[in-house]
Every structure is written in C-alpha cells, then in structure tokens.
C-alpha positions as CSV (number, residue, x, y, z in Angstrom):
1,X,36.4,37.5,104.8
2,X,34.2,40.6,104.7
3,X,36.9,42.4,103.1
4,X,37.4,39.8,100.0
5,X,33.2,40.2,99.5
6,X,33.7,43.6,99.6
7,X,36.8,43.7,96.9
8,X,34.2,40.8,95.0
9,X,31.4,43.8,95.0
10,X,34.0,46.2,93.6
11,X,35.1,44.2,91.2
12,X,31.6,44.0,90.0
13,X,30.9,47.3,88.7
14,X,32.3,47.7,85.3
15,X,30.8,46.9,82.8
16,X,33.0,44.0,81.2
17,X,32.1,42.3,84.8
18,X,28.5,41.9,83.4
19,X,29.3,39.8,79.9
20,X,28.3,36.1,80.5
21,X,31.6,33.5,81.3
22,X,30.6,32.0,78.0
23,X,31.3,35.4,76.2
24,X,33.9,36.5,78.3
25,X,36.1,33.2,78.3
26,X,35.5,33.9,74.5
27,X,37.3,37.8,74.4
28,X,40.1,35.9,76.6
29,X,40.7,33.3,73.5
30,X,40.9,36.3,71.2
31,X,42.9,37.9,73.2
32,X,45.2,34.9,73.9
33,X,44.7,34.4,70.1
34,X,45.6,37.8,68.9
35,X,48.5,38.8,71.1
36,X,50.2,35.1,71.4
37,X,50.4,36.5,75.1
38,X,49.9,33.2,76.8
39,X,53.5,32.2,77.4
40,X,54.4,36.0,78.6
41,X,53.9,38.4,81.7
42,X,50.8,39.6,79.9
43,X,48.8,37.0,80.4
44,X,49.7,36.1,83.8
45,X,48.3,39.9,84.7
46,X,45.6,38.9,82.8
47,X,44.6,36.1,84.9
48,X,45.4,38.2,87.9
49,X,42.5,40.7,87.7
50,X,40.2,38.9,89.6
51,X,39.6,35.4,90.6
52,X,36.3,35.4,87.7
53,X,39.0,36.2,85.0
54,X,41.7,33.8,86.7
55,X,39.1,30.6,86.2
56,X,38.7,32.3,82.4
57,X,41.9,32.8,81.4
58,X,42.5,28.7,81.9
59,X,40.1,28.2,79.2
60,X,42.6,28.8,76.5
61,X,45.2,26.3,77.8
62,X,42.1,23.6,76.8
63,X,41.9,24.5,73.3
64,X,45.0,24.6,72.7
65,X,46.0,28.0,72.1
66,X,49.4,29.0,72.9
C-alpha cells in the first residue's frame, strides 16, 4: 500500500501530470485521433502509464474513435 502512494507521488511530478482530466482525456483523443493507435500495442502502453491515464485513455472508446 505505501509503496503504490509513493509510485502515485512520483508519478505526479511532471508536468503533463498537472493538465486537468478534461484537457488531458482531450490530448488522448488527438492522439488516438492522429495516430489511429487504438487498435495497436501503442495504445495499450498508452493506457499503461499510470492508472490516471488508464481511466483517460477509455474516453476515446465513447466517442467513437477507432
């Protein structure tokens, strides 16, 4: 437990941690958008950068873009 808070903390610290979900979940569409990445390896590393991005990276799948 105190090691996943810790990680969480880490994780923090750069600065594309401290955009809003709202704008964030918005670079992830473009990115979905740009590099048609969500049916390859790509994306699935994508999701796997932290749990944050992981919850993000589903908001594609809901508009549609594939």
């Amino acid at each position: 437990e105190q090691i996943s808070v810790l990680k969480a903390e880490r994780n923090a610290l750069p600065p594309i941690h401290r955009l809003p979900n709202e704008l964030l979940a918005l670079v992830l569409v473009m990115y979905a958008i740009e590099s048609e990445s969500l049916s390859t390896l790509k994306w699935t590393k994508t999701m796997l950068v932290c749990r944050r991005w992981y919850d993000l990276a589903l908001v594609p799948m809901h508009y549609g873009v594939t």
